[in-house]
N, C-alpha and C positions, 0 to 999 in steps of 0.2 A: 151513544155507546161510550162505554169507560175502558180508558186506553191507560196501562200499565204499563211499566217500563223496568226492571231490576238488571242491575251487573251485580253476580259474586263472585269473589273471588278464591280460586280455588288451590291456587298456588301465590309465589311472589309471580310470574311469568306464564301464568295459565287463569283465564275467567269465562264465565259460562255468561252472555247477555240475554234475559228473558223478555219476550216484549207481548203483550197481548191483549188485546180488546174483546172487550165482552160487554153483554148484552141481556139483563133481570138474570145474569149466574150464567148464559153460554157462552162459552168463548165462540166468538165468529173469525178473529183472524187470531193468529200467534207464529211467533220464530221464537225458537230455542237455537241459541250460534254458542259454538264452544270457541273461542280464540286463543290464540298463544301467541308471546311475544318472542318475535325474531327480527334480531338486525335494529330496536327501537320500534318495531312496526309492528301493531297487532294485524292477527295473522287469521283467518277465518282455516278450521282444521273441519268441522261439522258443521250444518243447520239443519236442522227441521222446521217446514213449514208447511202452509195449505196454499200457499202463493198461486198454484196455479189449478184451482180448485177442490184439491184433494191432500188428505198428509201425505206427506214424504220426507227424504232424508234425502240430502245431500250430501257426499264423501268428496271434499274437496280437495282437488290436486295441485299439485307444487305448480308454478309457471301457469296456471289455467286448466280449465274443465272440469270438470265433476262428474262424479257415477250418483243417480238417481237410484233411489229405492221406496218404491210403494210400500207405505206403510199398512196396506187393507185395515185400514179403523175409518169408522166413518165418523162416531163421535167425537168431536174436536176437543170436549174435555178431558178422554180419554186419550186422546193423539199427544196431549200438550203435559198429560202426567206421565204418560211414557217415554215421552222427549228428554222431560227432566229428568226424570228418575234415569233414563241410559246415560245422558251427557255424567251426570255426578257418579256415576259407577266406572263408566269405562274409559274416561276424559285421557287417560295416561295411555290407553293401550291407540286410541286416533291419533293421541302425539307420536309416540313412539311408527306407528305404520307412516301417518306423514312425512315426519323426520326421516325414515326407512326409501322413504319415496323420491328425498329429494337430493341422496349421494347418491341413487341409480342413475 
């Protein structure tokens, strides 16, 4: 298997890490993480991934935890272009709710 790896960067203080391994053109595994820097620290805001068998999406929370979201796509090449393609579109609006999240 061919394991890939990309950081872009989508601000000074906002990057998207893509990582994924594939197999004659399937991808078999991938994470798509959006991070943001806070305090020096990158800062995990989204992932998506098939970690535990299936795509999904991770809404990660300030201090711990996460809300899971079933992504119903079975194809993982399609899971892993629609991963991308949301992180690069709505990257501002998962900061801004994070951020949201963590003066409550």
């Amino acid at each position: 298997m061919k394991k890939k790896t990309y950081i872009f960067m989508l601000s000074d203080t906002d990057r998207k890490r893509h990582e994924h391994m594939s197999q004659k053109g399937k991808i078999m595994n991938f994470v798509v993480q959006y991070e943001t820097l806070i305090e020096k620290k990158w800062v995990p805001i989204v992932r998506y991934d098939n970690a535990h068998g299936y795509a999904h999406k991770d809404l990660l929370k300030p201090g711990g935890g996460k809300e899971k979201i079933f992504l119903g796509i079975g194809d993982l090449n399609q899971a892993l272009t629609f991963a991308d393609k949301d992180v690069n579109e709505n990257w501002k609006r998962y900061k801004n709710r994070y951020l949201w999240r963590m003066k409550k």
